[in-house]
Backbone as a chain_set.jsonl record, in Angstrom:
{"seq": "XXXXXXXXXXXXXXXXXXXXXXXXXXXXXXXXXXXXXXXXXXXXXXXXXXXXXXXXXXXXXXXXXXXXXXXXXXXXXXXXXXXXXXXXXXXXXXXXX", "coords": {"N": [[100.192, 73.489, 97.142], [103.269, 73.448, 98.767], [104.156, 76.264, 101.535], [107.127, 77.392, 101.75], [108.981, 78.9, 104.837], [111.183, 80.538, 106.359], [113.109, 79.959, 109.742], [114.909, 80.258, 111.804], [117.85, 79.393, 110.736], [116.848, 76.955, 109.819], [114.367, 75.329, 108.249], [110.844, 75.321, 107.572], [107.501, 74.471, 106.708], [104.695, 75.391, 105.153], [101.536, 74.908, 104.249], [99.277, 76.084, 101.981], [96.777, 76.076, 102.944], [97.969, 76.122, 105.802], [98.826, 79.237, 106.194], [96.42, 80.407, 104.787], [94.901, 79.9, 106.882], [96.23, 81.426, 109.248], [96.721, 84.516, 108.005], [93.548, 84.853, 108.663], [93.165, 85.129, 110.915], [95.126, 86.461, 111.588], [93.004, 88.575, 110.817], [91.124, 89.125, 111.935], [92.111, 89.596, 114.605], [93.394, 92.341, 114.163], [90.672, 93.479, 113.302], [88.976, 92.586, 116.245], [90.891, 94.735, 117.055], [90.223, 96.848, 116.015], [87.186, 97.253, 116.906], [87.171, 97.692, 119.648], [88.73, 100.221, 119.48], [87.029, 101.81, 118.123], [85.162, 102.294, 120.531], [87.192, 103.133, 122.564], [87.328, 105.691, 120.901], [84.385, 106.465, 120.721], [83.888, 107.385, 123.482], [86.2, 109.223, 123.76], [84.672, 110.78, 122.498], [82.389, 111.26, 123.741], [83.572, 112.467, 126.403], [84.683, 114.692, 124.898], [82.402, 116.258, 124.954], [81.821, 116.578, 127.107], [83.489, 117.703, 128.39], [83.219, 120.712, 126.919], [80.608, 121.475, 127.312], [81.843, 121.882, 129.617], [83.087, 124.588, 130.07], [84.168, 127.429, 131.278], [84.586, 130.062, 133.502], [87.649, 130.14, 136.102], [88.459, 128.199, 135.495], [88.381, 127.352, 133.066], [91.101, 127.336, 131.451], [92.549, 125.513, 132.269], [90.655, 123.577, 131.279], [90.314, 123.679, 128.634], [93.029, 122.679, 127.928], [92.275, 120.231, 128.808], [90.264, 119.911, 126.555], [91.962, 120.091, 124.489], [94.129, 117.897, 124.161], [92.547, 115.762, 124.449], [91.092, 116.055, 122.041], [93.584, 115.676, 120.237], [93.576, 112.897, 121.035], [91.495, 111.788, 119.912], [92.36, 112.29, 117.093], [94.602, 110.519, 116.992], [93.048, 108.129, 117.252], [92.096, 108.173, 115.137], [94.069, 108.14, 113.339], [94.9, 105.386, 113.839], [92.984, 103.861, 113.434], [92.839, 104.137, 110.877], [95.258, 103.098, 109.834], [94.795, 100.124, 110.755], [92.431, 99.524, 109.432], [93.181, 99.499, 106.757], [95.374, 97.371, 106.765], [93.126, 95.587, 107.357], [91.95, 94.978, 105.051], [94.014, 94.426, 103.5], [94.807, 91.942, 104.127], [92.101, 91.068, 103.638], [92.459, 90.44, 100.782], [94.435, 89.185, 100.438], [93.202, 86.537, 101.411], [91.476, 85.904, 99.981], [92.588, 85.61, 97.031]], "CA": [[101.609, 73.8, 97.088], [103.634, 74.31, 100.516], [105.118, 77.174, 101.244], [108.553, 77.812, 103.1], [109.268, 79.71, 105.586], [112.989, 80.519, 107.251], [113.029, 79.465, 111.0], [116.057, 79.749, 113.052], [118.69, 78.615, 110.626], [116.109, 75.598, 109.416], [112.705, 75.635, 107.228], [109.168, 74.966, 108.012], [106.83, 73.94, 105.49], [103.443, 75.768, 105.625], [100.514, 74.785, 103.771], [98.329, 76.914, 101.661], [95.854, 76.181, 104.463], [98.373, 76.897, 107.298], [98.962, 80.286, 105.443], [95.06, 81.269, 104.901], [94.362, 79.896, 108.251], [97.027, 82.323, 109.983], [96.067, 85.448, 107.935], [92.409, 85.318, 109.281], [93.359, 84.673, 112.916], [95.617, 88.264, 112.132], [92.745, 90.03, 110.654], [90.073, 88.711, 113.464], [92.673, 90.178, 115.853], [92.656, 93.537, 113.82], [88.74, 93.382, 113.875], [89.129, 93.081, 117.391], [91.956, 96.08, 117.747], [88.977, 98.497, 115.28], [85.93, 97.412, 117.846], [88.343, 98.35, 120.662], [89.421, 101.441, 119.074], [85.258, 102.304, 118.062], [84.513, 102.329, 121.677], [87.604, 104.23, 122.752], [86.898, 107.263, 120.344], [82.756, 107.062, 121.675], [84.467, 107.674, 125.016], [86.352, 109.754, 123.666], [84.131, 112.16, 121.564], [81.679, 111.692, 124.995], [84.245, 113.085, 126.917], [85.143, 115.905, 124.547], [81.073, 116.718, 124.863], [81.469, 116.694, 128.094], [84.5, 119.018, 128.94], [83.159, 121.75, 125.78], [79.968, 121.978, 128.02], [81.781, 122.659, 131.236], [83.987, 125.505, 130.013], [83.635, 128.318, 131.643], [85.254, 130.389, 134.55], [88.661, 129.828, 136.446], [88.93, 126.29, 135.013], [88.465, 127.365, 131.641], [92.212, 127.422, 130.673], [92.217, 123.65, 132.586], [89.52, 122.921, 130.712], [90.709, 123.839, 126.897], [93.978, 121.806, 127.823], [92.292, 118.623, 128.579], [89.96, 119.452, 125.026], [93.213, 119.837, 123.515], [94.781, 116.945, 124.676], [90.998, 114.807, 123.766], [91.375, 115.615, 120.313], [94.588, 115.037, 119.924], [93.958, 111.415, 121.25], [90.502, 111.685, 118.966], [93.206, 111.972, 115.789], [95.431, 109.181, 117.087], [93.179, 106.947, 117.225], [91.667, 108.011, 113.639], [94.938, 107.074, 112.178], [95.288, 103.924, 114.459], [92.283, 102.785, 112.702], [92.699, 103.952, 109.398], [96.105, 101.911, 109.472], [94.623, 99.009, 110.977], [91.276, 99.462, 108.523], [93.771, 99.142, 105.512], [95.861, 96.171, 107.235], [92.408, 93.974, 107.525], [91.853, 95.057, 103.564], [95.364, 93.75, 103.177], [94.512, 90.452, 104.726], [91.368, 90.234, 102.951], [93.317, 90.176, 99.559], [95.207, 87.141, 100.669], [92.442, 85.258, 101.74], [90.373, 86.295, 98.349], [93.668, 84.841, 96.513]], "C": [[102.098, 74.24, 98.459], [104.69, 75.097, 100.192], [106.205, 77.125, 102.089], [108.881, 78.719, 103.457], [110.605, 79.786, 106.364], [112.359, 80.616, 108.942], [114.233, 79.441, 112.033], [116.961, 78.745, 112.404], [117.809, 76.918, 110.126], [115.221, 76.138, 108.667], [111.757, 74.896, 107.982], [108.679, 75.151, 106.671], [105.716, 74.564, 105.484], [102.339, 75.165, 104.516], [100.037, 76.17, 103.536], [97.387, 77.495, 102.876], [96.104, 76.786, 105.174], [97.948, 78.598, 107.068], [97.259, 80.931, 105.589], [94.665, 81.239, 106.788], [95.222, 81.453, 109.667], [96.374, 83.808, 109.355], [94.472, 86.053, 108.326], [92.516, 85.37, 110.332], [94.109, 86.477, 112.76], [94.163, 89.332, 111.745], [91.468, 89.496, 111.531], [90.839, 89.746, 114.444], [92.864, 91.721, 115.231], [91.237, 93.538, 114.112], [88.649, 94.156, 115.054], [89.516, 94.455, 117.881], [90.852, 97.026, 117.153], [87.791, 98.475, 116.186], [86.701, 98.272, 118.99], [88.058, 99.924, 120.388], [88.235, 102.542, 118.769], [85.018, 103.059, 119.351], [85.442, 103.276, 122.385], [87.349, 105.296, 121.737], [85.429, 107.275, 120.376], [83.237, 107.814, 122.488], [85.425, 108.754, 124.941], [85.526, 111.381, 123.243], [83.151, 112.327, 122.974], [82.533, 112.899, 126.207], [84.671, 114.88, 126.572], [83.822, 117.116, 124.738], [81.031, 117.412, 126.459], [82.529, 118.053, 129.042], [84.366, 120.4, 128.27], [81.785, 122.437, 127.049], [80.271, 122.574, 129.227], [82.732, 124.039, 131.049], [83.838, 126.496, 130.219], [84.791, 129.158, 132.733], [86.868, 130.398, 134.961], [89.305, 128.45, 135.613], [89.163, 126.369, 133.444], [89.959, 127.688, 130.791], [92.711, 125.608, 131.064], [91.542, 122.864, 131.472], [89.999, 122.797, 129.077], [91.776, 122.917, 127.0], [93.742, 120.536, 127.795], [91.634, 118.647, 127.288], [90.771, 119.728, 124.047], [93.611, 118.195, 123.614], [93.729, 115.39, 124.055], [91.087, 114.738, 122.524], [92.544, 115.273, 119.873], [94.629, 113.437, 119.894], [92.646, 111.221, 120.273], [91.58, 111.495, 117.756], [93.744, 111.009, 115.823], [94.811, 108.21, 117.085], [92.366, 106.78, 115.412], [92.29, 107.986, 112.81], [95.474, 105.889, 112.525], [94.422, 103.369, 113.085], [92.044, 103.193, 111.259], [93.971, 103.053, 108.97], [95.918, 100.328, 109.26], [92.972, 98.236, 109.772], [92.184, 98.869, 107.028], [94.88, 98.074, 105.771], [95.196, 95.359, 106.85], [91.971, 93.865, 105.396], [93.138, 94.148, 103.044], [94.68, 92.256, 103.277], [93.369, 90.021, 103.924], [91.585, 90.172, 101.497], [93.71, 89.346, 99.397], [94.04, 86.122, 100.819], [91.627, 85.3, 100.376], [91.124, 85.693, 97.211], [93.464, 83.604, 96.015]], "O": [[101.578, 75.11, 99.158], [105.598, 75.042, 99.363], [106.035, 76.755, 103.251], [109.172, 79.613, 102.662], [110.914, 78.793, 107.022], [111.343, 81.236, 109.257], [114.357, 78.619, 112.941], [117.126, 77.621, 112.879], [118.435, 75.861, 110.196], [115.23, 77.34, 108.4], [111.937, 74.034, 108.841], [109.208, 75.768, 105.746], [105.305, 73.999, 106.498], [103.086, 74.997, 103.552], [100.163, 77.139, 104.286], [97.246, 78.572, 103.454], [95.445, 77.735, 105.598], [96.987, 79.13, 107.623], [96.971, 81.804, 106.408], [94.328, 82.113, 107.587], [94.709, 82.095, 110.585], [95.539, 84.347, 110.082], [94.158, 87.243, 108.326], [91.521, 85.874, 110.853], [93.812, 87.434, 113.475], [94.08, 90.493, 112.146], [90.682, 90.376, 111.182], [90.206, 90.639, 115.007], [92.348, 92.516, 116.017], [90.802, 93.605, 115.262], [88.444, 95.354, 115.251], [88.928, 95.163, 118.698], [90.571, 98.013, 117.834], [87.254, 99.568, 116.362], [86.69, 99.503, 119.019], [87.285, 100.642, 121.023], [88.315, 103.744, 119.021], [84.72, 104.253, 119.347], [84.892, 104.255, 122.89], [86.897, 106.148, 122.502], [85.047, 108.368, 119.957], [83.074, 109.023, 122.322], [85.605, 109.346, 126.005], [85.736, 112.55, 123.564], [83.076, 113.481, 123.397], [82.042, 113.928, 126.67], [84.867, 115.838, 127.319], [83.962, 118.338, 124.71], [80.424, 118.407, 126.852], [82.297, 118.889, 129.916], [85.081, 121.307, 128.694], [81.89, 123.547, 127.571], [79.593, 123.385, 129.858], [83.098, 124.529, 132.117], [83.203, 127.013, 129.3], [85.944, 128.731, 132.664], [87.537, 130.723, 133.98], [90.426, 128.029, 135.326], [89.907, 125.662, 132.765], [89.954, 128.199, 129.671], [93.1, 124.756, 130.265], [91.863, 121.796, 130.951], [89.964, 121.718, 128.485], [91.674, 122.078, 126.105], [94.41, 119.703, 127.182], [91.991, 117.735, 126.542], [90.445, 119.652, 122.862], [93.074, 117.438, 122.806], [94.105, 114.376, 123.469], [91.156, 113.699, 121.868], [92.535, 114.431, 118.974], [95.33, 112.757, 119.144], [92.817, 110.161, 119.67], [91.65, 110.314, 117.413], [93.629, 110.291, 114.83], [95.444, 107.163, 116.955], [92.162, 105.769, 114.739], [91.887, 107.872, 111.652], [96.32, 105.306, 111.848], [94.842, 102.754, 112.105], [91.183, 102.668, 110.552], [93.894, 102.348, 107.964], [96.361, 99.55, 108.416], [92.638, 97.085, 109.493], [91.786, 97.904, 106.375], [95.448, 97.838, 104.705], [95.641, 94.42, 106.19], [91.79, 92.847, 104.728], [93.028, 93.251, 102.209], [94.102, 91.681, 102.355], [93.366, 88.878, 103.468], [90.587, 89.728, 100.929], [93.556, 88.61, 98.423], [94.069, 84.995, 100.326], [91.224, 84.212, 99.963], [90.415, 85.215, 96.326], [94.411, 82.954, 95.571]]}, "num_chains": 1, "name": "protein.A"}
């Protein structure tokens, strides 16, 4: 069955196919954005390891601001990827269809 899609005042026709074929290409490119997003919060939580150990002295009001600032970006990206975790769930609904 093809489906239609609105276009600029015209239609396009899609295929079932087109249709599955497009929703895996978006949740590949999620995929992608959660490996990504893995590797920044390593780098992150390394980082936070790494500024908790140096805290100490003069610096130590420096120092709490950037492990403020670390976790903060530690949370952002643990609701990037819980959005983008329940996006590729989305997607694999359609393709399971």
């Amino acid at each position: 069955l093809p489906l239609s899609t609105a276009a600029s005042k015209g239609t396009r026709t899609m295929s079932l196919a087109d249709v599955l074929a497009t929703v895996e290409s978006i949740k590949q490119q999620i995929e992608d954005q959660l490996s990504q997003i893995a590797s920044f919060k390593t780098k992150t939580e390394d980082s936070i390891t790494l500024v908790t150990s140096e805290l100490h002295g003069d610096n130590a009001g420096h120092e709490q601001r950037m492990l403020a600032a670390l976790s903060q970006a530690l949370d952002s990206l643990g609701g990037a990827e819980s959005a983008l975790n329940a996006s590729a769930d989305g997607c694999q609904q359609v393709i399971n269809l």
